[in-house]
C-alpha positions as CSV (number, residue, x, y, z in Angstrom):
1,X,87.2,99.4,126.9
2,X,89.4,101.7,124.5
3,X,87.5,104.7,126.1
4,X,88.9,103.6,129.3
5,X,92.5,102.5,128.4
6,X,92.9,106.1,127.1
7,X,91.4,108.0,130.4
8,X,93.8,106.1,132.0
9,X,96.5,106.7,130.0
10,X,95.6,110.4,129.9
11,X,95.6,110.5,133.6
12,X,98.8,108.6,134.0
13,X,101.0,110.0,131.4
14,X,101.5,113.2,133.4
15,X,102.3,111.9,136.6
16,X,104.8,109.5,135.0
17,X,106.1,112.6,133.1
18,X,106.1,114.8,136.5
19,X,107.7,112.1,138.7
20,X,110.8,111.0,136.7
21,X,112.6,113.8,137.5
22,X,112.2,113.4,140.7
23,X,113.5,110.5,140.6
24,X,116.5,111.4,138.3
25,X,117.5,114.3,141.1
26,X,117.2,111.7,143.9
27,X,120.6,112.0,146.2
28,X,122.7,109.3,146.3
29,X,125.1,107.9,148.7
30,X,127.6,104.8,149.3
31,X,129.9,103.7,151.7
32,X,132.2,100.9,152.3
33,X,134.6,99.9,154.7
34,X,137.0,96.7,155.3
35,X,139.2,96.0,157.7
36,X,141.2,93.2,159.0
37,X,144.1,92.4,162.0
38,X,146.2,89.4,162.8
39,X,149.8,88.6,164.2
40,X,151.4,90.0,161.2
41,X,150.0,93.2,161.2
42,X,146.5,95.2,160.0
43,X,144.8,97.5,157.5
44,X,142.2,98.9,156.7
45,X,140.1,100.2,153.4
46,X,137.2,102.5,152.9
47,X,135.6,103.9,150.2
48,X,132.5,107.1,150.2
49,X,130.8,108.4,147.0
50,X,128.2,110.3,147.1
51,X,126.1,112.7,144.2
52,X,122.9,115.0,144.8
53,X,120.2,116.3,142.2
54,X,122.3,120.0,141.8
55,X,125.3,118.2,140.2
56,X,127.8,117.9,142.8
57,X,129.5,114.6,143.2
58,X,132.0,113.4,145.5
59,X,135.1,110.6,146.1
60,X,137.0,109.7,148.9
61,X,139.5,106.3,148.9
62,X,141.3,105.5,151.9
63,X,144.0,102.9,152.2
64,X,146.1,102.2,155.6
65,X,148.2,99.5,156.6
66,X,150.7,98.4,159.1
67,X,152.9,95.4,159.9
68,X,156.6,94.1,160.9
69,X,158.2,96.0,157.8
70,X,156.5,99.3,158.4
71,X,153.4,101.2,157.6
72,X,151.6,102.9,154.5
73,X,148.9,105.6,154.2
74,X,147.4,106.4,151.2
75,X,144.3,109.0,150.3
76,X,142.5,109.5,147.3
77,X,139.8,112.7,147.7
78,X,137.1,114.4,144.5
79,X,134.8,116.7,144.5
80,X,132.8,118.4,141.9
81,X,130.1,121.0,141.3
């Protein structure tokens, strides 16, 4: 039984080893988005990220919202390489 749990261990090893990279460059995304209306006004909020197995990452925030006194914009935006 030994003899076996080592074969197997042996053959396994490496693909864990060769695999978790793989996994550690995997591209990842996200994305969220809110919005809302009603008789005093509406807005809205969304929020992007995203990051890829070369090292570049990314950021966007975006905030609106308008009623009776007015209305407001704001932008948040990162990027790196």
């Amino acid at each position: 039984m030994t003899v076996r749990r080592i074969l197997v261990a042996g053959i396994a090893a490496p693909a864990l080893v060769l695999a978790a990279p793989a996994v550690a460059m995997a591209d990842t995304d996200y994305e969220a988005e809110q919005s809302a209306a009603g008789p005093n006004g509406a807005w809205s909020h969304s929020v992007e990220s995203s990051a890829d197995g070369d090292g570049d990452a990314s950021y966007e925030e975006t905030k609106t919202k308008a009623g009776p006194h007015g209305a407001f914009s704001s932008s948040v935006e990162s990027e790196a390489d």
